[in-house]
LUMTI-141248 format. One record per residue: z, y negated, x negated of N, C-alpha, C in turn. Coordinates in pm, whole numbers. Layout:
N
+--------+--------+--------+--------+--------+--------+--------+--------+--------+
|   n_pz |   n_py |   n_px |  ca_pz |  ca_py |  ca_px |   c_pz |   c_py |   c_px |
+--------+--------+--------+--------+--------+--------+--------+--------+--------+
|      Z |      Y |      X |      Z |      Y |      X |      Z |      Y |      X |
...
+--------+--------+--------+--------+--------+--------+--------+--------+--------+
***
This chain:
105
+--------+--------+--------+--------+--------+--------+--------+--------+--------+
|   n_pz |   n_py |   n_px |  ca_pz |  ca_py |  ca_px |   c_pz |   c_py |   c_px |
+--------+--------+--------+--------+--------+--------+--------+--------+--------+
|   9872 | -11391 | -11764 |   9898 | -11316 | -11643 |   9832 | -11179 | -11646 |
|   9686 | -11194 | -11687 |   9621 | -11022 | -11692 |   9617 | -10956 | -11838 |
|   9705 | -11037 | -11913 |   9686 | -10977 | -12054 |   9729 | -10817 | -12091 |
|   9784 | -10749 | -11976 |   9816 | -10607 | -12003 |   9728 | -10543 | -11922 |
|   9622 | -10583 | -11862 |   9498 | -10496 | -11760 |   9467 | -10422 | -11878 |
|   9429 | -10335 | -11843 |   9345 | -10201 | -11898 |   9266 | -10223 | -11880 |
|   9094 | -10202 | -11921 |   8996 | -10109 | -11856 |   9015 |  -9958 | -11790 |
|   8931 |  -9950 | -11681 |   8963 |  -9835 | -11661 |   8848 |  -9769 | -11712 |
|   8905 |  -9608 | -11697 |   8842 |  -9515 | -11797 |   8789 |  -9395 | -11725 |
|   8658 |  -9348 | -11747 |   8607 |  -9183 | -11685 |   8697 |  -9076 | -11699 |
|   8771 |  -9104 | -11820 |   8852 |  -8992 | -11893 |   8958 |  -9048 | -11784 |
|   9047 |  -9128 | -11760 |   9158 |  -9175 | -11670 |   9126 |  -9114 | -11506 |
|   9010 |  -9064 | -11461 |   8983 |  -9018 | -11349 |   8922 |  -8869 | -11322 |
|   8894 |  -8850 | -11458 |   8868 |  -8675 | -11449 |   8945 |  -8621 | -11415 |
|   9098 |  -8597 | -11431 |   9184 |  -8517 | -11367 |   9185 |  -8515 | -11204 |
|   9164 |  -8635 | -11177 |   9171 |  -8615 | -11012 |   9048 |  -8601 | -10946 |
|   8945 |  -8525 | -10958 |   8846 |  -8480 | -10936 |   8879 |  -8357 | -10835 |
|   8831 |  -8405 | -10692 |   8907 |  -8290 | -10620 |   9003 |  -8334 | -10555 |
|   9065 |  -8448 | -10591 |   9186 |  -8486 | -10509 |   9202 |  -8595 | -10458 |
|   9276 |  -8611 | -10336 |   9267 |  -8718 | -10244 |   9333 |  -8828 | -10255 |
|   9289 |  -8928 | -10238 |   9344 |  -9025 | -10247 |   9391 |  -9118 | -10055 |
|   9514 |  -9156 | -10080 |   9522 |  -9267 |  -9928 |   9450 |  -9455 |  -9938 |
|   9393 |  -9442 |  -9863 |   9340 |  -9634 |  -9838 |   9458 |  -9691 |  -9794 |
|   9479 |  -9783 |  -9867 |   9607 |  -9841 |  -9826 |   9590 |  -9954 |  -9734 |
|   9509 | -10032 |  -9797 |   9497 | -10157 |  -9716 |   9397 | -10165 |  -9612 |
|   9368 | -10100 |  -9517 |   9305 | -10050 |  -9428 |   9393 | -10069 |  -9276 |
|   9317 | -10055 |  -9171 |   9446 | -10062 |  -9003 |   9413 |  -9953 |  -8947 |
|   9378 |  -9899 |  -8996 |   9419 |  -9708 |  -8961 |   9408 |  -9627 |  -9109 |
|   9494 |  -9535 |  -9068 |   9550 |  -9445 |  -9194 |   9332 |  -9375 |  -9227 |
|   9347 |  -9395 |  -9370 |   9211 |  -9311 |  -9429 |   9222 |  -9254 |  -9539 |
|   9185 |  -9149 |  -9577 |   9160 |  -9086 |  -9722 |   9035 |  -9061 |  -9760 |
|   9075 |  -9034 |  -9857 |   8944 |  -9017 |  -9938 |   8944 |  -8934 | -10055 |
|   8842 |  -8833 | -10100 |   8874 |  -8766 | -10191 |   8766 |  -8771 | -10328 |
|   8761 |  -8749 | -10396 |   8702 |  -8764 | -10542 |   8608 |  -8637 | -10561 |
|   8499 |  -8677 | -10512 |   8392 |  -8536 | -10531 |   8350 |  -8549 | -10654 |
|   8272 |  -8668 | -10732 |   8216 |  -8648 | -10809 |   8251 |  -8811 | -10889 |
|   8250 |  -8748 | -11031 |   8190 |  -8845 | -11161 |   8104 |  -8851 | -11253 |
|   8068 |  -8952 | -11252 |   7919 |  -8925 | -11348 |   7911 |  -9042 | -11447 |
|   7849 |  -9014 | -11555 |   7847 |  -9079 | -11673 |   7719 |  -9178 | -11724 |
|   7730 |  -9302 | -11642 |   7647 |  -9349 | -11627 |   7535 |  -9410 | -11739 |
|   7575 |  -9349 | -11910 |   7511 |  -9382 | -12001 |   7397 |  -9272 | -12028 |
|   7441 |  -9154 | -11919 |   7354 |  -9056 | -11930 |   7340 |  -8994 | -12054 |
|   7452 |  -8998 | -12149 |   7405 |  -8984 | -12262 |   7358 |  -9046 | -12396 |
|   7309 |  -9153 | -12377 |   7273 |  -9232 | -12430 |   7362 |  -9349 | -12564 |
|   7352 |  -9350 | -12632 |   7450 |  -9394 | -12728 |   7534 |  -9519 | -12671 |
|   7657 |  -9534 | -12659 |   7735 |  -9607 | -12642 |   7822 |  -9693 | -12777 |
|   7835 |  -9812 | -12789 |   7933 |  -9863 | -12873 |   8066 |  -9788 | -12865 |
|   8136 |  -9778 | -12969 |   8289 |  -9692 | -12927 |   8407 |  -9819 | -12896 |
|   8373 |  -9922 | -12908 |   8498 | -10016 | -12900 |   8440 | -10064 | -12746 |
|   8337 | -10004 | -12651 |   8362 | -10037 | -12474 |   8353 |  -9924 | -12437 |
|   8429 |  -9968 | -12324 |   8468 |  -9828 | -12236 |   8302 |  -9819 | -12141 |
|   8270 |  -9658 | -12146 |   8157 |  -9635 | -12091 |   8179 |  -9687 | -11958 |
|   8025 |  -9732 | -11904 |   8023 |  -9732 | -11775 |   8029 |  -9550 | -11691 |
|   8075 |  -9596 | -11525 |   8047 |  -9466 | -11489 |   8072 |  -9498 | -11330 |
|   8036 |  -9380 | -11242 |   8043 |  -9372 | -11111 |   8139 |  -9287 | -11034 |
|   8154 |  -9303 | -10954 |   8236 |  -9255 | -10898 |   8194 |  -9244 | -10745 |
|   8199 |  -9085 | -10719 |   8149 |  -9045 | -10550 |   8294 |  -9009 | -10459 |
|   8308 |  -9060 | -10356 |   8400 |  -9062 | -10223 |   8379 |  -8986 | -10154 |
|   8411 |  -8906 | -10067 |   8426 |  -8842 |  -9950 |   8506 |  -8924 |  -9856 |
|   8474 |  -8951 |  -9748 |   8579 |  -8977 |  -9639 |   8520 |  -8895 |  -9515 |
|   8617 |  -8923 |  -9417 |   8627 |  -8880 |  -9229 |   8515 |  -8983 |  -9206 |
|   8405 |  -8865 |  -9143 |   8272 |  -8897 |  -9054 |   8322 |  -9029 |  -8929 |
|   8421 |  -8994 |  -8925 |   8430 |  -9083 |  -8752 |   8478 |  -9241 |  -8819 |
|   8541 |  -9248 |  -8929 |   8602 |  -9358 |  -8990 |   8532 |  -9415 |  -9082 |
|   8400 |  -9519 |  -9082 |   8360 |  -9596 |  -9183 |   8415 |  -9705 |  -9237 |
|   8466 |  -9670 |  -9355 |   8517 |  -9831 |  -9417 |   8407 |  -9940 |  -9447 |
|   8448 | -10059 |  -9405 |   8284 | -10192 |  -9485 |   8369 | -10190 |  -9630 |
|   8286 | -10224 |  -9712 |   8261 | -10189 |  -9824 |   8365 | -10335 |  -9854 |
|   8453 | -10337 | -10015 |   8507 | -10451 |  -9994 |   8615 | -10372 | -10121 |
|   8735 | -10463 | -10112 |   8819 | -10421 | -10248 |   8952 | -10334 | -10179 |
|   8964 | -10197 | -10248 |   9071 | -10126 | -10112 |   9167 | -10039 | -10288 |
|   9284 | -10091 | -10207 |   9392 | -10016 | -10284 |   9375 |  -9888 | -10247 |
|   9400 |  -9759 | -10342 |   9392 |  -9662 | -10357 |   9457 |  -9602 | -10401 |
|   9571 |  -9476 | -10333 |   9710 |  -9404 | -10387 |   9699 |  -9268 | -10359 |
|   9701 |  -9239 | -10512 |   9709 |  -9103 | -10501 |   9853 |  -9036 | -10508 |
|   9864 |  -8957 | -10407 |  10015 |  -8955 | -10334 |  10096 |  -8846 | -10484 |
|  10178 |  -8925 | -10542 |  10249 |  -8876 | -10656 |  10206 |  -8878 | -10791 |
|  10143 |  -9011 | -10769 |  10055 |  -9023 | -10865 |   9995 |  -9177 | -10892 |
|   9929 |  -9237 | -10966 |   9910 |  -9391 | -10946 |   9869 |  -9419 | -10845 |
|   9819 |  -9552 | -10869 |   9732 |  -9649 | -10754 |   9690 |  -9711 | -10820 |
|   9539 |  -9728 | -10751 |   9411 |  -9836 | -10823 |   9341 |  -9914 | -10717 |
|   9315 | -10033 | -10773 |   9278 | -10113 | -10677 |   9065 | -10109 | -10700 |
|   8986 | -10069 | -10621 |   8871 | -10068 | -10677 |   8769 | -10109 | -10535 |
|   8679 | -10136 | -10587 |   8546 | -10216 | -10523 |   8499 | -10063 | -10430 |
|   8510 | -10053 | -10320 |   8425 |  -9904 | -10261 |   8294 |  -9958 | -10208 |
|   8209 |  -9889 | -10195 |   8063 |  -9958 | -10137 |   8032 |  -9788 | -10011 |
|   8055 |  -9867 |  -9882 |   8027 |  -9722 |  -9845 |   7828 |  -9685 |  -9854 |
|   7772 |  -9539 |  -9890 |   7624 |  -9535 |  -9919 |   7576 |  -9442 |  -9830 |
|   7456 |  -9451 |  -9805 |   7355 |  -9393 |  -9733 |   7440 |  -9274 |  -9753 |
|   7435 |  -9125 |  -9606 |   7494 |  -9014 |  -9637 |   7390 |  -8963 |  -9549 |
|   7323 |  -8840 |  -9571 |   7258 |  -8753 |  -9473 |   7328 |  -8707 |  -9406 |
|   7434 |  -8658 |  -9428 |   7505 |  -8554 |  -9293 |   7601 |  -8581 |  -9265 |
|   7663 |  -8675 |  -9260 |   7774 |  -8741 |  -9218 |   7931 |  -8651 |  -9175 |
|   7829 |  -8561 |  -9050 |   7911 |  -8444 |  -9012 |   7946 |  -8301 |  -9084 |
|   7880 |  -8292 |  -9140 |   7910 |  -8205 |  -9270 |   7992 |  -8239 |  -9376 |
|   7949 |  -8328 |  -9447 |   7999 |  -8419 |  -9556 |   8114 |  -8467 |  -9573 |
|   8118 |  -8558 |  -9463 |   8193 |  -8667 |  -9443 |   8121 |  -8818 |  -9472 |
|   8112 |  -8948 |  -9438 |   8137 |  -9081 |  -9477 |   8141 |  -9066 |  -9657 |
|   8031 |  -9126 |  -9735 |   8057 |  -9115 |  -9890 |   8008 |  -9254 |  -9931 |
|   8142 |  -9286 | -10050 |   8150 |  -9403 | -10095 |   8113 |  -9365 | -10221 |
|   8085 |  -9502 | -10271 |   8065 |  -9512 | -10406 |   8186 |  -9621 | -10498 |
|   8185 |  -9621 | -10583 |   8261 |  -9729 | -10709 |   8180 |  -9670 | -10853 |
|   8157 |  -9812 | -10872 |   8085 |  -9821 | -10973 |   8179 |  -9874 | -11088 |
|   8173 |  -9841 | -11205 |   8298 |  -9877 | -11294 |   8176 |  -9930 | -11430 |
|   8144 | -10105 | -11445 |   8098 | -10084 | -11602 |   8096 | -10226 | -11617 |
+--------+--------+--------+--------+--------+--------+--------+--------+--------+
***
């Protein structure tokens, strides 16, 4: 049944850096956009036959907190991924926005 899953990849999400994604499975419409990725080996020597671990930072709407949990994710003209969001501590909420995390390793 999952024998064609992929891992997913840092390199598979660098392009959309900057760009928004819709929560699908959610009961009010939410987005979210892709501020930041980071490479969670820091550098550090990796085997080449696993895919590096890495992170992944969210932006969302201050007024709309998602609980943290497994949320389809569509980027409008573009795939969809299903991933673990954890919403995290944010200082400014109102500035910022609401920021999630996904951890990929």
């Amino acid at each position: 049944m999952y024998e064609n899953v992929l891992p997913v990849t840092m390199e598979e999400f660098e392009p959309y850096l900057g760009r928004t994604f819709n929560v699908q499975n959610t009961d009010v419409a939410v987005e979210l956009k892709l501020v930041e990725i980071e490479d969670s080996t820091k550098g550090r020597p990796w085997p080449r036959d696993l895919p590096k671990p890495f992170l992944m930072i969210f932006s969302g709407p201050p007024e709309r907190i998602l609980l943290e949990g497994l949320r389809v994710l569509h980027l409008p003209g573009g795939p969809t991924f299903q991933l673990y969001v954890i919403p995290i501590l944010t200082h400014d909420p109102s500035s910022t926005g609401q920021q999630y995390q996904v951890v990929i390793n």
